[in-house]
Residue frames as qw, qx, qy, qz and C-alpha x, y, z in Angstrom:
[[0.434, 0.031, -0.008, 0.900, 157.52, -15.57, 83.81],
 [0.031, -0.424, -0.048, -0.904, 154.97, -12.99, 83.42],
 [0.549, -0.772, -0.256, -0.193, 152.96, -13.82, 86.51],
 [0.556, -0.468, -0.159, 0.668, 156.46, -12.24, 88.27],
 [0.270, 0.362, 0.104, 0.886, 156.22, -9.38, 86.19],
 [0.351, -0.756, -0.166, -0.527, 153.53, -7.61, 88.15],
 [0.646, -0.682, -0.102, 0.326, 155.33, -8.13, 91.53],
 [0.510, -0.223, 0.078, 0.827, 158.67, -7.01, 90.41],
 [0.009, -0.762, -0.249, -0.598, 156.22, -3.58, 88.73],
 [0.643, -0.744, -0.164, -0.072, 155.22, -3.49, 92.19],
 [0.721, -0.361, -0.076, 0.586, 158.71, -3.14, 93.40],
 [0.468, 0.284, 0.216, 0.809, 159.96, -1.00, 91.08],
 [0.253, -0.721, -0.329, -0.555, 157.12, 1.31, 92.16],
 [0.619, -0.740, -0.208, 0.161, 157.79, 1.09, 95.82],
 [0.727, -0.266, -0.042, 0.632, 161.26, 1.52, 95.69],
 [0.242, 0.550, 0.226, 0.767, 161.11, 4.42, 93.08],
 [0.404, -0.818, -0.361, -0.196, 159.13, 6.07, 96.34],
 [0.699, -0.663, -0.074, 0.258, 162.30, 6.07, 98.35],
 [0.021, 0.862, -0.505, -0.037, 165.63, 8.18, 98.65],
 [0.963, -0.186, 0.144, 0.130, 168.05, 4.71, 97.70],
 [0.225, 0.897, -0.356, 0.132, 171.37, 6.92, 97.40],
 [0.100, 0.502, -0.845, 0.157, 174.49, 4.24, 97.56],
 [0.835, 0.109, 0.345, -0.416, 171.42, 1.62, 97.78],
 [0.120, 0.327, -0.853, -0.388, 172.88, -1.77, 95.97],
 [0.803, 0.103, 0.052, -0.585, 170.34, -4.23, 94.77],
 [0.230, -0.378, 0.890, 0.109, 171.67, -7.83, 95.14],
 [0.773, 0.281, 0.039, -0.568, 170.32, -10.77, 92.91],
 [0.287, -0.311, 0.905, 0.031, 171.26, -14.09, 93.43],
 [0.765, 0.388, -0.213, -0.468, 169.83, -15.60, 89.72],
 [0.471, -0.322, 0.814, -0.109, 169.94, -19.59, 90.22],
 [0.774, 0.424, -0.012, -0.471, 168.92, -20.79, 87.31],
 [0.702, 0.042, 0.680, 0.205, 169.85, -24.83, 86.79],
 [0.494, 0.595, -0.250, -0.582, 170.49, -24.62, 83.08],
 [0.058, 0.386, -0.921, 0.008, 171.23, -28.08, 83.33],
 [0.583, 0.071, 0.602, -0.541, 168.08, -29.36, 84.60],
 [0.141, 0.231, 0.852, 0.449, 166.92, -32.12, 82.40],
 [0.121, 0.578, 0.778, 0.215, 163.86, -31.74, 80.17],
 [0.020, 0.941, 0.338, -0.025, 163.47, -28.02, 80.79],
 [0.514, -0.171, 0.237, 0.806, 167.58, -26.61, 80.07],
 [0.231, 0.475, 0.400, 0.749, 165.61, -24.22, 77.34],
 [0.405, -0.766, -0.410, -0.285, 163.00, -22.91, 79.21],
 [0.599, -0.700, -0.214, 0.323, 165.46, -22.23, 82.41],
 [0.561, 0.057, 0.308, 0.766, 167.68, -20.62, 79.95],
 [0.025, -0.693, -0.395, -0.603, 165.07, -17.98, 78.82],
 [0.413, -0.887, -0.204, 0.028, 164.17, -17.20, 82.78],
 [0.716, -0.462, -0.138, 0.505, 167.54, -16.22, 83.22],
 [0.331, 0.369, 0.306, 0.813, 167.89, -14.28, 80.44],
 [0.225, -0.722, -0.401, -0.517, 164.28, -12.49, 81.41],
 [0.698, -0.570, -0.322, 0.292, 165.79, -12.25, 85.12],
 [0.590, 0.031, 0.212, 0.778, 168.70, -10.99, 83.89],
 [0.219, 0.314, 0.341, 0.859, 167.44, -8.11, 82.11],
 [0.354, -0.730, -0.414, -0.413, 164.81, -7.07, 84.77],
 [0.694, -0.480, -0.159, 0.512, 167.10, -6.86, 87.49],
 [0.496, -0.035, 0.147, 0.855, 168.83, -4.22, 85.29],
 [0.010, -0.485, -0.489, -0.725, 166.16, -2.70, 84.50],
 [0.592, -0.672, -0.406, 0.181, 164.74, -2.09, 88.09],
 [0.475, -0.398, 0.044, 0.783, 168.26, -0.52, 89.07],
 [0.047, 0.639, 0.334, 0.692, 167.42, 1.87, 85.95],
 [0.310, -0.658, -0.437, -0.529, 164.36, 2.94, 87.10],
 [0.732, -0.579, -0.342, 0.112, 165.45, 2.75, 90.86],
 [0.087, 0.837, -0.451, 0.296, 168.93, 4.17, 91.21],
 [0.862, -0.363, 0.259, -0.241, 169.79, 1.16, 92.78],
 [0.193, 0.690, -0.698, -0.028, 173.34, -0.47, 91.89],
 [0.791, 0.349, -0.419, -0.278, 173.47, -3.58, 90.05],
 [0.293, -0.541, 0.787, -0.033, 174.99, -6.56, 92.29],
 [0.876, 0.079, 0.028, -0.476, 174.34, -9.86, 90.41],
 [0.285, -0.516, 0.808, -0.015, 175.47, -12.81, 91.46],
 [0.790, 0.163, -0.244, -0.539, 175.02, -15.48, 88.82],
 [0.596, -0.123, 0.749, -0.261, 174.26, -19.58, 89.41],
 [0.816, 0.354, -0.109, -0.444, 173.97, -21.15, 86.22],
 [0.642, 0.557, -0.526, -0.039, 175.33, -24.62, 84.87],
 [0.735, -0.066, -0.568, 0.364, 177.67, -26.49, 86.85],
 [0.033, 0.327, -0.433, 0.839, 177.56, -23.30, 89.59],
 [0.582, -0.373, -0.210, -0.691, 174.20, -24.68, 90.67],
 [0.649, -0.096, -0.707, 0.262, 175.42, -26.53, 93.40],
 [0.645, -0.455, -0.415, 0.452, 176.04, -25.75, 97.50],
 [0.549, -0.017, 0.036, 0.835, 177.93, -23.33, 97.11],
 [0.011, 0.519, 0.239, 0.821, 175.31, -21.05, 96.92],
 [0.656, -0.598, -0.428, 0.168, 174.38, -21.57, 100.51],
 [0.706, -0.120, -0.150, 0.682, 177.64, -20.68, 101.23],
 [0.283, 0.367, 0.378, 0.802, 177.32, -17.40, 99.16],
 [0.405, -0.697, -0.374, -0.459, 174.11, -16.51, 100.49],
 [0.686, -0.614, -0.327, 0.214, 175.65, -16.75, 104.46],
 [0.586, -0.069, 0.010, 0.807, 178.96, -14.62, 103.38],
 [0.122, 0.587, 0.344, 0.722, 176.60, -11.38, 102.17],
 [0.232, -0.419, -0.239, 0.845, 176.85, -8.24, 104.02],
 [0.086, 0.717, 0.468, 0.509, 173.96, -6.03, 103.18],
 [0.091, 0.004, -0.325, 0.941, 173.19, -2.65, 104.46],
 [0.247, 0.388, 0.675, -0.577, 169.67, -1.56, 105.86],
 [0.322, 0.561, -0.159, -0.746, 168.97, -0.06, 102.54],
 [0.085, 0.230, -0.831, -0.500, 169.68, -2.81, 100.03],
 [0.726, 0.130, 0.301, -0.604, 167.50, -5.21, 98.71],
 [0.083, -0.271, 0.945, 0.165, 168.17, -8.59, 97.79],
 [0.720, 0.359, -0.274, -0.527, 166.50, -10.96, 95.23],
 [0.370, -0.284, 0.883, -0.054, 166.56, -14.81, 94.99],
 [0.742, 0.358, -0.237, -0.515, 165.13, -16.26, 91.98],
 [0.403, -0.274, 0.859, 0.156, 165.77, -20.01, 91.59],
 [0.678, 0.509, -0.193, -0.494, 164.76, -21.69, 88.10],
 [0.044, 0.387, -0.921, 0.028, 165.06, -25.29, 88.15],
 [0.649, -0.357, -0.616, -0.269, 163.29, -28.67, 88.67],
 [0.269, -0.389, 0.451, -0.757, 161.61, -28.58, 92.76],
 [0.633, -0.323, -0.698, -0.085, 159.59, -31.00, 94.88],
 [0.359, -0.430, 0.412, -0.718, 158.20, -31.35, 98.39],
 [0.208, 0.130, -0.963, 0.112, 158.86, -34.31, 100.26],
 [0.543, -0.470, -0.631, -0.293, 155.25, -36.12, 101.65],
 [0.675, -0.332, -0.429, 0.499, 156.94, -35.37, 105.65],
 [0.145, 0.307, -0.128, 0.932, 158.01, -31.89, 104.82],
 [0.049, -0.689, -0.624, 0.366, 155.77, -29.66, 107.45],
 [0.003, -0.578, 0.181, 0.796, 156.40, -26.56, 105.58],
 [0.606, 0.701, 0.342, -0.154, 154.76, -25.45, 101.99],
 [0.151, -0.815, 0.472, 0.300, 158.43, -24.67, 100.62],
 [0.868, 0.400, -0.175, 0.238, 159.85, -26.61, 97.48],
 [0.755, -0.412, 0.318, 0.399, 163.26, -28.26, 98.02],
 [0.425, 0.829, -0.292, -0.216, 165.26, -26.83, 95.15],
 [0.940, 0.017, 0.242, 0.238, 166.86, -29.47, 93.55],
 [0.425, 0.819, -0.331, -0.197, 170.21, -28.36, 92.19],
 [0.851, 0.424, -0.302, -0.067, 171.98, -30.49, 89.67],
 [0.658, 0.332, -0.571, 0.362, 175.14, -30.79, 91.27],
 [0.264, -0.554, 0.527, -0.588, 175.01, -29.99, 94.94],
 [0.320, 0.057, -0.911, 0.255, 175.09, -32.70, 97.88],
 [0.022, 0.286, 0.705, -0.648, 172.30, -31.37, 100.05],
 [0.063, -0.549, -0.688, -0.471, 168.81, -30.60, 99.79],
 [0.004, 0.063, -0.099, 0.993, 167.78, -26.71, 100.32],
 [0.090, 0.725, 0.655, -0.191, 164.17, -25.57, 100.96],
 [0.287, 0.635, 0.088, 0.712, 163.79, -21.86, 99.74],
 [0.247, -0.922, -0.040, -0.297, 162.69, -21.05, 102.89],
 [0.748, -0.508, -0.090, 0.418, 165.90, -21.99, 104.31],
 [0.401, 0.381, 0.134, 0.822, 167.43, -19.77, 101.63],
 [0.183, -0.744, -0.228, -0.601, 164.68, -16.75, 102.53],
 [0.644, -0.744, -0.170, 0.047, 165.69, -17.30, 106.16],
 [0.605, -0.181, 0.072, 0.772, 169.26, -16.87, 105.95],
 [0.162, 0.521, 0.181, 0.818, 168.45, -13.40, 103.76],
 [0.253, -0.857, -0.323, -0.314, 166.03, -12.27, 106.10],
 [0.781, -0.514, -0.229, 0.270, 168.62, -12.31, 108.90],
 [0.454, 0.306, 0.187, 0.816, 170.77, -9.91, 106.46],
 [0.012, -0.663, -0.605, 0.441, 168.53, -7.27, 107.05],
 [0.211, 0.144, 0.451, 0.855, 168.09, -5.79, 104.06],
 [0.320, 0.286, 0.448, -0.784, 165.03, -3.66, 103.45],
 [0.823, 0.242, 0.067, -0.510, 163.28, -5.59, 101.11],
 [0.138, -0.280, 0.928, 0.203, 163.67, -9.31, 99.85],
 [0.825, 0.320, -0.187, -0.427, 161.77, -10.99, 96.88],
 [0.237, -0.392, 0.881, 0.117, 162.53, -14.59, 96.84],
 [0.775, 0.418, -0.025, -0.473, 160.71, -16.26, 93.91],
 [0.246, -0.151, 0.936, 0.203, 161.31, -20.28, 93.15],
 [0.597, 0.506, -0.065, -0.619, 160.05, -20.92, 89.87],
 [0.038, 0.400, -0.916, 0.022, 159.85, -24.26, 90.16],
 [0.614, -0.299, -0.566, -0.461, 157.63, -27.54, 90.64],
 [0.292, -0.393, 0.640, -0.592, 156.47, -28.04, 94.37],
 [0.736, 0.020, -0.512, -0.443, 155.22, -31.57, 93.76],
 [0.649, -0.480, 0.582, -0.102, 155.05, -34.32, 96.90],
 [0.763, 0.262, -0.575, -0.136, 157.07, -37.02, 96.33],
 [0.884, -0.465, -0.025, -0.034, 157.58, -39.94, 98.95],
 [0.213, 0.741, -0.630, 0.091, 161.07, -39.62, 100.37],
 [0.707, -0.302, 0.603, -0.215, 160.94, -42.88, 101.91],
 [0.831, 0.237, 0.455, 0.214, 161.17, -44.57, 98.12],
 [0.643, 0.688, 0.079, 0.326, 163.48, -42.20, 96.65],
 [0.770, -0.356, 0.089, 0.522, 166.82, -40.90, 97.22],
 [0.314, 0.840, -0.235, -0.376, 168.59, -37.89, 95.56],
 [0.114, -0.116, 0.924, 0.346, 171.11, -40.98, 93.95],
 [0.318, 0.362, 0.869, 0.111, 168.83, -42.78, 93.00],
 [0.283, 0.777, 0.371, -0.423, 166.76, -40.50, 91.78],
 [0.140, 0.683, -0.609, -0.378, 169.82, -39.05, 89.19],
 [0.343, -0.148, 0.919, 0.127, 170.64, -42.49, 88.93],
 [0.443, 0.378, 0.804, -0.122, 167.13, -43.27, 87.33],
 [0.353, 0.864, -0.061, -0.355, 166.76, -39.78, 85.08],
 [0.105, -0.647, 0.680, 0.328, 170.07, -41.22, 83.63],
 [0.203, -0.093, 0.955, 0.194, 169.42, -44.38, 82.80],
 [0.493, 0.668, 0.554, -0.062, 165.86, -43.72, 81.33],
 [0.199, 0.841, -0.205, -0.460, 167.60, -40.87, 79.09],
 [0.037, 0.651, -0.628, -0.426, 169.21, -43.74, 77.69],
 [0.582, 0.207, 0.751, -0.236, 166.83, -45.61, 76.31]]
């Protein structure tokens, strides 16, 4: 958490530079609270997300849109979410994801897959960070705060994979 505090300073500072009159600051806070072995810990970032996002707008004049992802919302559906948003040239949109991540051994890209708990498909961020950029907003922070570990997709499955965290939790 606090190596994002000096970028999002850094924001606050830029933006504070500019005229952001009817400026809306979106902030699409994904935070798995569900994620085994780390539920506490993803719980805190959301909180600390949470309350910097508001705090920006403060300091910014920038108008609070936050669109939250926690629990059982951590699924697809935020895909979805993320393709329906209508920004103006002014806004500035945020993507924080807080959860468990990986990067498949094949992947060509340096992007974690963001694993969320309940969804059917497997995301990259940068497919998230592409869909925003296409918004054209005038600034996007997209910050997965997550593990970007390889793991061989050729011996693991996203079943299986659940399937096994389950059945070793119940040992």
């Amino acid at each position: 958490m606090k190596k994002i505090l000096l970028p999002l300073f850094i924001l606050v500072i830029t933006l504070s530079q500019h005229s952001l009159d009817a400026a809306n600051l979106y902030a699409f806070l994904v935070c798995d609270t569900h994620a085994s072995e780390i539920e506490e810990s993803v719980e805190e970032d959301y909180k600390n997300m949470k309350k910097e996002v508001r705090r920006i707008c403060r300091y910014t004049g920038l108008r609070p849109r936050i669109r939250r992802y926690t629990s059982y919302r951590v699924d697809d559906g935020i895909i979805d979410a993320i393709k329906r948003l209508k920004v103006d040239e002014d806004d500035v949109v945020i993507f924080y994801y807080s959860g468990h991540g990986m990067r498949f051994d094949l992947q060509n890209d340096p992007w974690p897959v963001l694993d969320f708990e309940y969804g059917n498909r497997q995301t990259t961020q940068w497919e998230i960070t592409q869909e925003l950029i296409s918004k054209g907003p005038r600034l996007i922070l997209s910050i997965a705060d997550c593990c970007n570990n390889f793991i061989t997709r050729s011996l693991i499955t996203k079943g299986s994979y659940r399937d096994r965290r389950n059945n070793y939790r119940k040992l």
